[in-house]
ZABA-351629 format. One record per residue: x, y, z of N, C-alpha, C in turn. Coordinates in steps of 0.05 Angstrom, whole numbers, plus 5000, padded with zeros to 4 digits. Example, Ala and Ser with C-alpha at 12.3 -4.5 7.8 and 13.67 -1.06 7.14 Angstrom:
# ZABA-351629
526448865156524649105156526449345156
525749555142527349795143525850015157
***
This chain:
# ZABA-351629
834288212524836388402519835588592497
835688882502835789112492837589062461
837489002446839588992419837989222399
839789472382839789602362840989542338
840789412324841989442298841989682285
844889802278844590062271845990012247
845590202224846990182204847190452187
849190442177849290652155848190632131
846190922121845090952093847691042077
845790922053848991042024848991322022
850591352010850291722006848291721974
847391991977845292011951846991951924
849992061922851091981903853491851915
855891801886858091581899859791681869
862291661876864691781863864591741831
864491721816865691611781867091361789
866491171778868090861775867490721798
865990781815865090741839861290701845
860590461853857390361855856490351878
852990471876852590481907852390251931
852089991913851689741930853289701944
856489861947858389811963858589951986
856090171986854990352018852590182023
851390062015848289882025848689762034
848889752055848889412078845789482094
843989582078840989572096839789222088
841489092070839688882065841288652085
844088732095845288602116843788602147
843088932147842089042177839288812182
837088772158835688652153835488262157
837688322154838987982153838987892179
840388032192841088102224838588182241
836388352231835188392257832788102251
833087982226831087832225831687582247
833387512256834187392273834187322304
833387562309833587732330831087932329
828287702339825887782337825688132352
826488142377825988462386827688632384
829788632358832588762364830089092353
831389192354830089492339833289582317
831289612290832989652266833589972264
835490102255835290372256836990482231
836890602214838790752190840590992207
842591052198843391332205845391472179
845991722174847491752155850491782164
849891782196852291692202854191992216
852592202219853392402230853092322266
855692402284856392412309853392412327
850892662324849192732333847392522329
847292452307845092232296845191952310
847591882316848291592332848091732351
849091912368848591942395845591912400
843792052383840692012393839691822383
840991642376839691402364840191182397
842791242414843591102433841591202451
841391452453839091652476836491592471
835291522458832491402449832591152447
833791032438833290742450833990562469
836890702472837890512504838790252498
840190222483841689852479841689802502
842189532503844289392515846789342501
845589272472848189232453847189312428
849889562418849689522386849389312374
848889222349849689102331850989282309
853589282302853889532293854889482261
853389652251854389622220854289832207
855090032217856090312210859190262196
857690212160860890212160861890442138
860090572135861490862122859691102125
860391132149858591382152859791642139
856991722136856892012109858391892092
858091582074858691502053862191592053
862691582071865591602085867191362095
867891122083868790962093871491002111
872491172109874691242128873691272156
870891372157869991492183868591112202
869891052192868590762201868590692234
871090822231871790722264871690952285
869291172267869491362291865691282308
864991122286862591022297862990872324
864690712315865290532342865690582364
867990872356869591062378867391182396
864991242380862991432400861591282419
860590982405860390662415861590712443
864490582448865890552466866190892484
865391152469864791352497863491322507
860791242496858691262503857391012519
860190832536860190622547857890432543
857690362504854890202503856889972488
856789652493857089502483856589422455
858689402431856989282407859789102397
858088952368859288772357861888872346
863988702342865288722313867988852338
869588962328872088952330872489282338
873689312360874289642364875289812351
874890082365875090282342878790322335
880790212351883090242340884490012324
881889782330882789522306882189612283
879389732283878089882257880190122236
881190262260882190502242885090412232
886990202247888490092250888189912201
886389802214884889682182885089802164
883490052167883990232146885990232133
888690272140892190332133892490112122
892790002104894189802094896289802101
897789952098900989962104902389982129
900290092149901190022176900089822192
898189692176897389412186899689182170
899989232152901988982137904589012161
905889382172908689402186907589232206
905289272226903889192254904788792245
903188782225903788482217905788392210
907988412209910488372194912388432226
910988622239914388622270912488382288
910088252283909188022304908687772287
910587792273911287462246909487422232
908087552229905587442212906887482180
906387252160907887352143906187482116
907287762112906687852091908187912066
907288022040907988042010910688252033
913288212007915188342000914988661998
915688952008914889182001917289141974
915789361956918389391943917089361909
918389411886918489411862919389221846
920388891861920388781848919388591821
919888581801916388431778916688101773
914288151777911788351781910988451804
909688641807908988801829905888831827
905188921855901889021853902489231869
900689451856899689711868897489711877
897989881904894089851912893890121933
891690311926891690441948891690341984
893290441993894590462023891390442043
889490722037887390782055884790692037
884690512028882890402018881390142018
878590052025878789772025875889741998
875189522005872889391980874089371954
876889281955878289331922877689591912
877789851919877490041899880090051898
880990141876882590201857883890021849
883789771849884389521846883589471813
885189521790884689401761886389191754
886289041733887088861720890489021717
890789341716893789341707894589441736
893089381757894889351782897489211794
896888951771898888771765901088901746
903488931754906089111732908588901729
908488911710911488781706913688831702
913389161698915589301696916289531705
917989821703917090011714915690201691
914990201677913990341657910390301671
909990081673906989991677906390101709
908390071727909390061754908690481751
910190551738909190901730906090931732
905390791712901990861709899490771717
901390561737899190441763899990701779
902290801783902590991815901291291802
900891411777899191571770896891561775
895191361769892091291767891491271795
892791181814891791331837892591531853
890391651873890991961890891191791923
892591891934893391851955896191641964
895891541984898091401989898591101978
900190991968900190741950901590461969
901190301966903290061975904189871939
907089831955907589711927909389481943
907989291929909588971933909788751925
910488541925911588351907907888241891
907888161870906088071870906087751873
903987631888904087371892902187141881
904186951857903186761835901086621841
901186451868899286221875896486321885
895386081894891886131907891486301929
889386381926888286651938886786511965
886786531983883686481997883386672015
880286612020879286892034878186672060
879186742088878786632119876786742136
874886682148872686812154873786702186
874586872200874586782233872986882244
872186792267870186892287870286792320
870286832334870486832370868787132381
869487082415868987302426871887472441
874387312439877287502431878487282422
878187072415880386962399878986842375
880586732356879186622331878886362331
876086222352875985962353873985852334
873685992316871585892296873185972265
873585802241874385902217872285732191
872985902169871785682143873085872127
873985722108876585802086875185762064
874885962043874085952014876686061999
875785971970878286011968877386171933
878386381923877786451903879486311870
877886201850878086191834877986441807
880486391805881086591779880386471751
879486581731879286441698878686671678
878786701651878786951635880587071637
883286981652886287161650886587371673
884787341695884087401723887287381744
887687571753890287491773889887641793
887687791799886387971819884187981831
884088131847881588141868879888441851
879088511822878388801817875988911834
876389181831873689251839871789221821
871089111801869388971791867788841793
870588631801869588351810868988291834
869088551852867488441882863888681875
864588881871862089021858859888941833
861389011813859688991792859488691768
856288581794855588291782855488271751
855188491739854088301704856488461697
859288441708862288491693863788141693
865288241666866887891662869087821688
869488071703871287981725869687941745
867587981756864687831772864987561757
864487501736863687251730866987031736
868387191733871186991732873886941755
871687071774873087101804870086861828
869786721817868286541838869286521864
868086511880868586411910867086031915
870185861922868385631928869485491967
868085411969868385271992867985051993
868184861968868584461969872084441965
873584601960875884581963877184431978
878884271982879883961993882984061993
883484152022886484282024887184032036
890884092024892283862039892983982070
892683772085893083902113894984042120
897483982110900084272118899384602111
897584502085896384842070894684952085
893284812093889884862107891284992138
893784832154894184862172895685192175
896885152145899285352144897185702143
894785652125893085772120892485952145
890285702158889085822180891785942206
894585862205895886002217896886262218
896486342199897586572185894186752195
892386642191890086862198889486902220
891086702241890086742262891486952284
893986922268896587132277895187332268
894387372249893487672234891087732257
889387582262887387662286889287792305
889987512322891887752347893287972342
894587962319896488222319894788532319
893288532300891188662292888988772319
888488592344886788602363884088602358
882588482339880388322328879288232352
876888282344874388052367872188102344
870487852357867087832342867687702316
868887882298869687722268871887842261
872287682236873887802219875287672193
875787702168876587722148878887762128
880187522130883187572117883987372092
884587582083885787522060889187372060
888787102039890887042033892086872015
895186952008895586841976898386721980
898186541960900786351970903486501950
905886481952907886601944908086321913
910886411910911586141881912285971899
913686021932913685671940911085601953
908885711951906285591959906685631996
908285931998908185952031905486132032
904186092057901886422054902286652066
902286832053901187072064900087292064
898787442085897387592095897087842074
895387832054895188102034893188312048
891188242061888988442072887588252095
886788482116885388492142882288612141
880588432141878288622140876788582164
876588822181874788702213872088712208
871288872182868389032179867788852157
867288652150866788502120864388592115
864188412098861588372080859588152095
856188242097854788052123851888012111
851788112081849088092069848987852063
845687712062846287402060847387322031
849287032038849686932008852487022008
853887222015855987322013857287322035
860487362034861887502057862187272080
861787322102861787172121858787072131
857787182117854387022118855286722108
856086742079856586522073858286322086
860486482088862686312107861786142124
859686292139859186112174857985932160
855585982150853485742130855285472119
857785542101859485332092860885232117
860785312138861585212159860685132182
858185012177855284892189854485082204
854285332210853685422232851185552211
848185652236845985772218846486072228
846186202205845886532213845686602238
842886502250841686552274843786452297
845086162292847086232316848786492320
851086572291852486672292851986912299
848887112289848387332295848287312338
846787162348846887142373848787042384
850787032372852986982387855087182389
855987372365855087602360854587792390
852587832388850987932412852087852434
851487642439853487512465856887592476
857787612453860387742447861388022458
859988162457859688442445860188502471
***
């Protein structure tokens, strides 16, 4: 089988408060084609013309697709896919209207919320969290995201530009769900994040920048020993979030327990993180499976 792994280069520069390792997934593309002795590896910056002749010169059978911010455009994520599916070529990961669908926070939480899946409260109650709407990788995500009042609730909705979601914020454990199938989610491994240093967030810090004290105090573990109603209640709630959402290949959800320790659904990620050591690399790994299956299966999928 014909396989391309295609991926997006970073852009030469990247916004103020913002790092380029969060456009690099060439060390993921790498991860992936190592697996997959004849795949052919390819960069693009992610312009319409550039993937088209990247499909016209090589001829998949299947993307592997990891175009996830073309022209350092993470919004444009799901128009990669879109050209994907014109250009009747098969690839990984989740279509282009699960993708764009992702993007929205706020119309993925409505989508999730009218098919039961349960999510945070909208609304200003405190504490609250603010978080940009069209945004993912935690950007704009700080320590005073968390408000307790409306004075603070003011100068979280200043500090950012564009559209905002505001909702209850939720006390208990965080975990992050790594699912995977070829349309349903018959495969999971649950990590679960530890907070310490006065941590109550996911910052962009702390998923970006390793030698910051919120990197150091946001661990990800997976020896975690859930009681079975949690674990059950857990993985239920992500798997609704798959179907509702229309997920295939993988996917990535976030979730946090309320003050009565119910869960739910804070974020949908179809496009994660796949560099080794991290993301859902790790996930499958803590969940006996070896890279090499998951990437060819993957493939198989697609």
């Amino acid at each position: 089988m014909n396989v391309l792994v295609l991926y997006t280069s970073p852009p030469p520069s990247v916004a103020q408060g913002r790092v380029t390792d969060e456009f690099d997934v060439s060390e993921a593309a790498r991860s992936v084609a190592s697996v997959l002795p004849r795949a052919v590896l390819a960069a693009v910056r992610g312009e319409p013309r550039e993937i088209l002749a990247a499909l016209a010169t090589h001829t998949p059978d299947v993307v592997y697709n990891l175009c996830e911010a073309p022209l350092g455009r993470a919004a444009l994520e799901p128009h990669a896919a879109a050209l994907f599916e014109l250009a009747g070529v098969r690839f990984t990961g989740s279509g282009s209207e699960t993708l764009a669908l992702c993007r929205r926070k706020d119309r993925t939480s409505a989508v999730l919320a009218a098919a039961g899946v349960p999510v945070p409260n909208a609304g200003s109650c405190f504490p609250c969290f603010v978080k940009p709407a069209d945004q993912d990788g935690s950007v704009g995500i700080v320590h005073e995201s968390v408000c307790e009042d409306e004075d603070a609730l003011k100068r979280a909705r200043l500090r950012l530009d564009g559209p905002v979601i505001v909702e209850e914020f939720l006390p208990g454990r965080e975990f992050a769900v790594a699912l995977w199938g070829r349309s349903e989610p018959d495969h999971a491994s649950v990590g679960e994040m530890l907070f310490a240093g006065g941590m109550r967030a996911i910052t962009y810090a702390a998923k970006w920048e390793s030698a910051s004290p919120d990197f150091a105090n946001t661990p990800v573990t997976y020896t975690v020993d859930l009681e079975a109603p949690l674990r059950a209640g857990v993985l239920d709630a992500a798997r609704s979030a798959w179907r509702a959402v229309g997920a295939r290949g993988y996917l990535r959800v976030d979730i946090r327990l309320d003050a009565w320790e119910r869960p739910k659904v804070i974020d949908v990620n179809p496009n994660c993180e796949t560099a080794p050591g991290v993301g859902i690399h790790r996930a499958v790994v803590e969940a006996g499976w070896t890279w090499e299956r998951f990437v060819r299966a993957q493939v198989e999928w697609a």
